[in-house]
RODO-2510 file (C-alpha; in nm, 4 decimals, decimal comma):
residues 344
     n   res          X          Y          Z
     1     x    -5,5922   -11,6804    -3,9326
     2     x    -5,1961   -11,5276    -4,0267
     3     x    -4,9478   -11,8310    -4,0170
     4     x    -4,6496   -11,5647    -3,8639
     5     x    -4,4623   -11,7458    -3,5286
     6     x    -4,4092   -11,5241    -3,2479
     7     x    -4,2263   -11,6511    -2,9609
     8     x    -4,3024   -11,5148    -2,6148
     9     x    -3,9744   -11,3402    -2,5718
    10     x    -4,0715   -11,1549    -2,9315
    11     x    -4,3873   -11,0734    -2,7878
    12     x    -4,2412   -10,9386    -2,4506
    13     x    -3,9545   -10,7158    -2,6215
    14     x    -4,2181   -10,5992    -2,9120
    15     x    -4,4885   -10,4441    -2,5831
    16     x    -4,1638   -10,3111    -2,4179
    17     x    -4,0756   -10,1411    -2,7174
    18     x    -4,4308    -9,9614    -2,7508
    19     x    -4,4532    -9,8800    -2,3999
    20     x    -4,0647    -9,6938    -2,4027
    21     x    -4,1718    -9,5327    -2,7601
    22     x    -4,3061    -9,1647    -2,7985
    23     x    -4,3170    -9,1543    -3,1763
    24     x    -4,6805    -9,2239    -3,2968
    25     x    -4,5794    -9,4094    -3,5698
    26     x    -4,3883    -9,6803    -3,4357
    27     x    -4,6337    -9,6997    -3,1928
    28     x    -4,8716    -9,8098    -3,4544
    29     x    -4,5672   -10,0805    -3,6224
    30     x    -4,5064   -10,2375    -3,2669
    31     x    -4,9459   -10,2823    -3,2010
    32     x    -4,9988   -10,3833    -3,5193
    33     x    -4,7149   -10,6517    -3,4557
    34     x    -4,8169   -10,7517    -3,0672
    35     x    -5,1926   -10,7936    -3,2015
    36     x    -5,0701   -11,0305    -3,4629
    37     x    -4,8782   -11,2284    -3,2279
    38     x    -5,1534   -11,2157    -2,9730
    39     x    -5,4336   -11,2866    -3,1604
    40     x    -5,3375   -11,5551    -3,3913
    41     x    -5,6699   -11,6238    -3,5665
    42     x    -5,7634   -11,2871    -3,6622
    43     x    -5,6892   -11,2067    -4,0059
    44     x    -5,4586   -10,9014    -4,0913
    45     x    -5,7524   -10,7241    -4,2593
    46     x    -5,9277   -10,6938    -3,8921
    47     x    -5,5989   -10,5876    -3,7300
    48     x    -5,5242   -10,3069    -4,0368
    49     x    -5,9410   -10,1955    -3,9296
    50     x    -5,8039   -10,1596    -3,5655
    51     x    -5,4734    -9,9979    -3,6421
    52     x    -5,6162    -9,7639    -3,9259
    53     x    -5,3608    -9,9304    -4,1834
    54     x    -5,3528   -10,0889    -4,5030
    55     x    -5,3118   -10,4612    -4,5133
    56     x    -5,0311   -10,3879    -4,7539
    57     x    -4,8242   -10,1328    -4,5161
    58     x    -4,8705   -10,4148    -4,2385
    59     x    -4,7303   -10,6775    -4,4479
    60     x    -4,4108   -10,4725    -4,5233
    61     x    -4,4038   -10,4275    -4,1287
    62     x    -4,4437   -10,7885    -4,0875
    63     x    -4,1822   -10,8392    -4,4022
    64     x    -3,9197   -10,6081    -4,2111
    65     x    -3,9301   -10,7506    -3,9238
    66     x    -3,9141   -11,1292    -4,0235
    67     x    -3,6186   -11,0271    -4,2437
    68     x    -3,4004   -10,7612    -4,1065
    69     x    -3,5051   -10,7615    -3,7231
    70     x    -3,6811   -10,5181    -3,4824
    71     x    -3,4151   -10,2697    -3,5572
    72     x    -3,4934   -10,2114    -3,9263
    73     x    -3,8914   -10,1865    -3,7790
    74     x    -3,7275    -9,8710    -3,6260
    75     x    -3,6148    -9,7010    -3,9231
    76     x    -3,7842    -9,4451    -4,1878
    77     x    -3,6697    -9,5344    -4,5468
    78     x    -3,8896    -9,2494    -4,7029
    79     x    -3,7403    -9,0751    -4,9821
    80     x    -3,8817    -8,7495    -5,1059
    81     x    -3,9808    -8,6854    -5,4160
    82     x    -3,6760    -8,5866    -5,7001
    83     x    -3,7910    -8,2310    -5,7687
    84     x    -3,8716    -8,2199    -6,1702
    85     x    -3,5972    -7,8819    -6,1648
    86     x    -3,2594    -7,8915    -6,1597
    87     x    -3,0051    -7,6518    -5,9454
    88     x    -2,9626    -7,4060    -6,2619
    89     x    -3,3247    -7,3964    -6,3231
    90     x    -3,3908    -7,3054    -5,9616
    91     x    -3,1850    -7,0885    -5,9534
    92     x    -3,3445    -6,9170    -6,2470
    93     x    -3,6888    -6,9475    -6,0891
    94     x    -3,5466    -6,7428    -5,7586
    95     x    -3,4132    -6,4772    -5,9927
    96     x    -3,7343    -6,4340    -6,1711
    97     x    -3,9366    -6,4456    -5,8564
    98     x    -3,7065    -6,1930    -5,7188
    99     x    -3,6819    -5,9264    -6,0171
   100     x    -4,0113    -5,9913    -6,1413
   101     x    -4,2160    -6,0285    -5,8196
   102     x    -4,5585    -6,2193    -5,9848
   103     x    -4,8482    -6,1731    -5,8057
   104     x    -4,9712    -6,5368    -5,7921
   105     x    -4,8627    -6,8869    -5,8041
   106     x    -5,0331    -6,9546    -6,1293
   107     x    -4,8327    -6,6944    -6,2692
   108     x    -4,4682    -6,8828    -6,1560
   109     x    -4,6583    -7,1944    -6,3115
   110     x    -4,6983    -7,0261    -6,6688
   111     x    -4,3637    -6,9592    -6,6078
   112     x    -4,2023    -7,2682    -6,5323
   113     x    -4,4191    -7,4530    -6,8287
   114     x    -4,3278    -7,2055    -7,0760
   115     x    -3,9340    -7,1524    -6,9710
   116     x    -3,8911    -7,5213    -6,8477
   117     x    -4,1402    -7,6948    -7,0496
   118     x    -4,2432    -7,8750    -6,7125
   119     x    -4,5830    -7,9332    -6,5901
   120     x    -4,6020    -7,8949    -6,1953
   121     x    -4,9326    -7,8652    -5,9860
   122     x    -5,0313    -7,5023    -5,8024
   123     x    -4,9455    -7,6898    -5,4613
   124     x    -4,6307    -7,8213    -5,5835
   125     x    -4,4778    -7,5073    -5,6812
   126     x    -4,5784    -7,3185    -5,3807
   127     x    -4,3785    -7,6110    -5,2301
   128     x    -4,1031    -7,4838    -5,4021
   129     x    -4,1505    -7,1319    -5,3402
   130     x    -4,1356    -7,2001    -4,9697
   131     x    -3,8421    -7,4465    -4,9546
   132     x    -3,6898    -7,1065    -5,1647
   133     x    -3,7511    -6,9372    -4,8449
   134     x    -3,9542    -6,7078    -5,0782
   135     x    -4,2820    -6,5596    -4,9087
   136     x    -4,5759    -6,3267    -4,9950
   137     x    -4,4791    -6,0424    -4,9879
   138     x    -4,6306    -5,6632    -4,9340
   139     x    -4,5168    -5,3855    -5,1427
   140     x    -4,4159    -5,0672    -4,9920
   141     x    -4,4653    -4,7603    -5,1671
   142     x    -4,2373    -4,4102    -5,2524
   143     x    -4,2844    -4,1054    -5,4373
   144     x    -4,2151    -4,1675    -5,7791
   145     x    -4,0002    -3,8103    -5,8257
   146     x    -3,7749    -3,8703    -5,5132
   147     x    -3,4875    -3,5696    -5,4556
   148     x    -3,1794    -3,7457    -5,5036
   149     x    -2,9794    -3,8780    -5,2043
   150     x    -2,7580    -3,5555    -5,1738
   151     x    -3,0817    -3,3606    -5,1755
   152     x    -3,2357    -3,5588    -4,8708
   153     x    -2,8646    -3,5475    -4,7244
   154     x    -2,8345    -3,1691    -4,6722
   155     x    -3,1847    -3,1191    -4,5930
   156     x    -3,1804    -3,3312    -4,2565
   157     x    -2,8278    -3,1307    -4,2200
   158     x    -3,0292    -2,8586    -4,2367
   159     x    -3,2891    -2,9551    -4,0286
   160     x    -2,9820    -2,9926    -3,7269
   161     x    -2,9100    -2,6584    -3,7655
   162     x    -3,2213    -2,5496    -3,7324
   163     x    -3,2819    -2,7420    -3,4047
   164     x    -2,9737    -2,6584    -3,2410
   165     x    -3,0436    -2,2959    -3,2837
   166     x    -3,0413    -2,0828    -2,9230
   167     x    -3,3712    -1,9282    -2,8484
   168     x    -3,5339    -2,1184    -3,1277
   169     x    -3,8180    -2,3989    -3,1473
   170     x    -3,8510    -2,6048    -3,4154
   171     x    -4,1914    -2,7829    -3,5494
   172     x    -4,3097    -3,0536    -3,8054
   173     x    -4,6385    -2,9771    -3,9256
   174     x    -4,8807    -3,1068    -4,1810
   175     x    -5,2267    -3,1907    -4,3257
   176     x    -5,3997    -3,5036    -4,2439
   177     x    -5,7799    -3,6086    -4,3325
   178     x    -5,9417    -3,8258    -4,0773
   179     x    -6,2475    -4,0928    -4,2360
   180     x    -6,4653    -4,1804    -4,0207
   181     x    -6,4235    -4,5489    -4,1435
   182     x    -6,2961    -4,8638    -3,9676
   183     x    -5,9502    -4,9725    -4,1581
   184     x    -5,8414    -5,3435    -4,1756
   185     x    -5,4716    -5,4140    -3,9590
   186     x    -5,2681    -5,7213    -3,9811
   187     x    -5,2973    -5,9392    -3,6662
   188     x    -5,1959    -6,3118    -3,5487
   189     x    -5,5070    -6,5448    -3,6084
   190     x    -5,6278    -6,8658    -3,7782
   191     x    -5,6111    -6,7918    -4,1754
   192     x    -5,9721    -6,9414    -4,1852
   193     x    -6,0983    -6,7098    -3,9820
   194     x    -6,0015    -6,4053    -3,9800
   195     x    -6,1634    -6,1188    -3,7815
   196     x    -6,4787    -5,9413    -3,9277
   197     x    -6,4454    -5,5507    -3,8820
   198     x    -6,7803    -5,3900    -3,9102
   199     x    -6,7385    -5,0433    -4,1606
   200     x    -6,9221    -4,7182    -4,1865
   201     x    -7,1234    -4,5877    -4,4792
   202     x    -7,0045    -4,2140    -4,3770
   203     x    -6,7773    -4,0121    -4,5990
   204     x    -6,7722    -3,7426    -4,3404
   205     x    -6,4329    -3,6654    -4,2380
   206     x    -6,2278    -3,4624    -3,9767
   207     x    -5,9225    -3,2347    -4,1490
   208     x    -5,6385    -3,1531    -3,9145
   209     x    -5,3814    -2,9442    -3,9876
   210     x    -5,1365    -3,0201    -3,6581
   211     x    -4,7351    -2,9480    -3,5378
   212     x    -4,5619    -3,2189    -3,3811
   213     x    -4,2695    -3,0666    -3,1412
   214     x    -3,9951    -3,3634    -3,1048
   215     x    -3,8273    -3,1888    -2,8125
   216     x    -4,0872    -3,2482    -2,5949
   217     x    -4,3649    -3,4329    -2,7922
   218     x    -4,6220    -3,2076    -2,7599
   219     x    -4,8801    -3,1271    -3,0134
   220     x    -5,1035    -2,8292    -3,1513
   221     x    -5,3792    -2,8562    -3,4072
   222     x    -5,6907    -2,7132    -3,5615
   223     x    -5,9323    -2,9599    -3,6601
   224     x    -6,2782    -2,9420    -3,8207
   225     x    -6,4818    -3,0568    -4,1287
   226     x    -6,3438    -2,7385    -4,3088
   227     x    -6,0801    -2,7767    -4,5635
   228     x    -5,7697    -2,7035    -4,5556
   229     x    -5,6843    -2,3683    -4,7280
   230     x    -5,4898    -2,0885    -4,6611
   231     x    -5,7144    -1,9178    -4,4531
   232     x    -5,7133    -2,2017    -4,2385
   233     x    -5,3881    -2,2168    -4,2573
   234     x    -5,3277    -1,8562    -4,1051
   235     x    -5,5275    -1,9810    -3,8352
   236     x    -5,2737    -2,2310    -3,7652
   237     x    -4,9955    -2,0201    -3,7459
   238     x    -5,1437    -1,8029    -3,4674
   239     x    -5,2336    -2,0904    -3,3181
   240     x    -4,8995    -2,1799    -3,2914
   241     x    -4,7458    -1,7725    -3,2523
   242     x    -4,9714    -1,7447    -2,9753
   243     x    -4,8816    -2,0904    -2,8177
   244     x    -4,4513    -2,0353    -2,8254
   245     x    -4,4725    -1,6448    -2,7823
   246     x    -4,2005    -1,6167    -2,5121
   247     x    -3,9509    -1,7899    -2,8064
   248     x    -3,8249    -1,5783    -3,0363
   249     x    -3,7755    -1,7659    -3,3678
   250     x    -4,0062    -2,0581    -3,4506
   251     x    -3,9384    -2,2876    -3,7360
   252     x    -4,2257    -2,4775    -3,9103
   253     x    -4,0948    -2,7804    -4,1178
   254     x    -4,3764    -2,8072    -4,3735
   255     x    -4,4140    -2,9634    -4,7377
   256     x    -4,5151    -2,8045    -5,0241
   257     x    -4,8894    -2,7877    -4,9821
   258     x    -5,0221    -2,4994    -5,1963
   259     x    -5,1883    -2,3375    -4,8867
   260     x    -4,8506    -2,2965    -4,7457
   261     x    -4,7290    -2,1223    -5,0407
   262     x    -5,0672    -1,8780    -5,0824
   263     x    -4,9800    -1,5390    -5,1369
   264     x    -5,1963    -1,4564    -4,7927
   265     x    -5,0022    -1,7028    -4,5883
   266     x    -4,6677    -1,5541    -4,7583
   267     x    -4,8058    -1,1825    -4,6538
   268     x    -4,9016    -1,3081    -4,3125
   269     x    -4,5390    -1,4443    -4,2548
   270     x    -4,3770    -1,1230    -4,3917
   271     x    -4,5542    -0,9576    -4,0822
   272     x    -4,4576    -1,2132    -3,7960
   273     x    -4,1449    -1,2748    -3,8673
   274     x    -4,1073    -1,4681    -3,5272
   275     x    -4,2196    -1,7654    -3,7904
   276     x    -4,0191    -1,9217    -4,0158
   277     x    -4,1564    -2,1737    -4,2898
   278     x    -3,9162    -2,3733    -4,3760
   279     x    -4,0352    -2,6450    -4,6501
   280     x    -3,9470    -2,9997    -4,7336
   281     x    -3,7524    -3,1053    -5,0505
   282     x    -4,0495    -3,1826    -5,3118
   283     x    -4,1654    -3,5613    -5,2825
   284     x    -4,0206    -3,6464    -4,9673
   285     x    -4,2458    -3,7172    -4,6743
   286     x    -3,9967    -3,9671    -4,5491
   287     x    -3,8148    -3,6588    -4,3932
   288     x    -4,1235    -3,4987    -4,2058
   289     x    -4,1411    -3,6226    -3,8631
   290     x    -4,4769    -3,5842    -3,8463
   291     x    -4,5976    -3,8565    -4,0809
   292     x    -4,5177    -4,0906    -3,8259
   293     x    -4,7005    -3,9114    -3,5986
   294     x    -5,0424    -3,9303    -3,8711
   295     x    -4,9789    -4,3634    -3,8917
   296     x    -4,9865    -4,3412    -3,4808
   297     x    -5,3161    -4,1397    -3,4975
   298     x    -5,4840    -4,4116    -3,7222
   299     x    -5,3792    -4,6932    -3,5539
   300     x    -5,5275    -4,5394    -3,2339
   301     x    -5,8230    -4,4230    -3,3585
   302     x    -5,9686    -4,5821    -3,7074
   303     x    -5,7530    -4,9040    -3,7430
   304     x    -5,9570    -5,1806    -3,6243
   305     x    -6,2083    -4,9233    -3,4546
   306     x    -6,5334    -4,9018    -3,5193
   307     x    -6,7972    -4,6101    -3,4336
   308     x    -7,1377    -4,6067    -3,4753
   309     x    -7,2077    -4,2638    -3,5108
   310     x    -7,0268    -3,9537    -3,6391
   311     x    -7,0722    -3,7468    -3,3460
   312     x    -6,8646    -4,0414    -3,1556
   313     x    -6,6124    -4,0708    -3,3667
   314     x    -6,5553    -3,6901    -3,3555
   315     x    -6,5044    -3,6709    -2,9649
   316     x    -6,2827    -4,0222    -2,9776
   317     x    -6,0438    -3,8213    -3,2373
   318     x    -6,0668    -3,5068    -3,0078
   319     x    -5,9770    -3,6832    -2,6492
   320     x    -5,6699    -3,7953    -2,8423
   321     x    -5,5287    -3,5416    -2,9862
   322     x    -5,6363    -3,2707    -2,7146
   323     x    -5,4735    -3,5301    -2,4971
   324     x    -5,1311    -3,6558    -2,6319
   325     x    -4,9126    -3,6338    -2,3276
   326     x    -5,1084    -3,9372    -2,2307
   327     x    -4,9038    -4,1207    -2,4924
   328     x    -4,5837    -3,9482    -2,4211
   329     x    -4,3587    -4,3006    -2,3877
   330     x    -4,5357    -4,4395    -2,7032
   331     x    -4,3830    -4,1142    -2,9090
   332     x    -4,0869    -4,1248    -2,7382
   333     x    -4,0041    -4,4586    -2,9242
   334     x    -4,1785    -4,4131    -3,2420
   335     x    -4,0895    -4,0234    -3,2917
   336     x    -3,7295    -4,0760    -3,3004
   337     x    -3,5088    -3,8533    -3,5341
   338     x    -3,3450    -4,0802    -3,7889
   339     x    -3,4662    -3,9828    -4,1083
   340     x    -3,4698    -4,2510    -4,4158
   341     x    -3,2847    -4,1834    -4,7242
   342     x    -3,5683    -4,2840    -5,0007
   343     x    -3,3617    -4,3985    -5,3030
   344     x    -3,4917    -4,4224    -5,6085
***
């Protein structure tokens, strides 16, 4: 039995209240008070088992009510937690977060014990890290002997030139090794379960050796389980002679692969002249065209795919790149010439 008074018009505006309210939680203040006014001889232990509450929290209720009105029964009073760091030291964490980039949250722990002296829990600096606005992170990569800006500069000045030419053609071309492996991909999901991407034991592989035109985004290649070498690579360039031979001067933007500096490949371009290598800066994929054009190919065909067999595999890489007009729009968007300045 609770000794609290209701009087009917309490009761009335207390179930009026629930009924207008869509926050859960005052929901559960304004029941747990109607079923004490209602049911007079049940103790507030059996009415804290109905509303899921502590007998405590629903004597504060009662307490708030009783002393400051229905109005105060409205109102949150939580406070947060004082965070054990100051502004300065904050700001010191976000500095060393950001310069110093530490791979895991026990690492910023260390940290804050042994620069702070402060003890704080693995969840309660992650806590911090997000209300920082700080996130895990991936790293990107770049060649560690990048040409200076200049360098980069004058080449894609160059590489205007070169395309505005009359009577001229000009080509982005490259090596690329195709595993016949399924590669993970990032994709929207529940973190518990993410998706499980069956893999190949093969280590067989396709090696392309391909020329992307931007102009009209066509594409030539050779492809087979050879390597690439320069004998391969003279097989390419007929490929392509024999493919533009109504256009007088071709240009070939390549990098600096040692097959496309052999002295055969040199000798084979000093007697079709109609070819011009032209090659990259040294360390500085960023400015061939085609390496966009390689990240497209994976995603299409090994990212997130899976093949049983070799032998599929093979004709899957085939129909796409025998067939790349069928993704004409696609390259259209991706294949775009703006070149980024890597600097180091």
């Amino acid at each position: 039995m609770n000794d609290y008074q209701f009087t009917p018009a309490a009761i009335e505006e207390l179930i009026m209240l629930r009924n207008k309210c869509h926050e859960s939680r005052l929901k559960d203040r304004f029941l747990a008070l109607i079923l004490i006014a209602t049911m007079p001889l049940a103790p507030i232990l059996e009415i804290s088992k109905i509303i899921g509450k502590s007998t405590k929290t629903i004597e504060r209720w009662l307490e708030i009510y009783f002393t400051k009105g229905v109005e105060s029964l409205k109102q949150y009073n939580y406070k947060p937690k004082k965070s054990k760091l100051n502004f300065y030291q904050k700001n010191q964490l976000y500095i060393y977060v950001s310069f110093y980039n530490p791979r895991t949250i026990n690492e910023v722990v260390a940290y804050i014990k042994k620069q702070f002296t402060i003890d704080y829990s693995y969840d309660g600096v992650r806590t911090i890290l997000k209300k920082m606005k700080l996130k895990v992170i991936r790293s990107k990569t770049v060649p560690g002997k990048t040409p200076s800006v200049d360098v980069q500069e004058n080449f894609i000045k160059q590489y205007y030139v070169l395309k505005n030419e009359p009577n001229s053609v000009t080509l982005f071309g490259d090596g690329m090794h195709l595993l016949h492996q399924n590669l993970p991909f990032y994709c929207w999901g529940v973190p518990l379960f993410p998706p499980i991407l069956e893999t190949n034991t093969s280590r067989k592989r396709l090696n392309i050796l391909g020329a992307y035109n931007p102009k009209d985004c066509s594409f030539l290649h050779i492809t087979s389980e050879d390597n690439c070498n320069a004998e391969r690579v003279i097989e390419f360039l007929e490929l392509i002679l024999k493919t533009y031979s109504s256009i007088p001067k071709i240009n070939l933007i390549v990098d600096n692969a040692r097959y496309f500096h052999a002295s055969i490949v040199r000798e084979w371009l000093e007697n079709n002249k109609q070819i011009k290598m032209v090659y990259l800066p040294a360390y500085a994929p960023n400015l061939n065209l085609i390496e966009r054009f390689w990240k497209y190919s994976k995603n299409q065909l090994v990212r997130g795919k899976y093949y049983e067999t070799y032998k599929e595999f093979r004709v899957k890489a085939f129909q796409f790149l025998n067939n790349i007009k069928d993704h004409e729009e696609s390259l259209k968007k991706l294949m775009v010439e703006k070149f980024q300045i890597v600097r180091a």
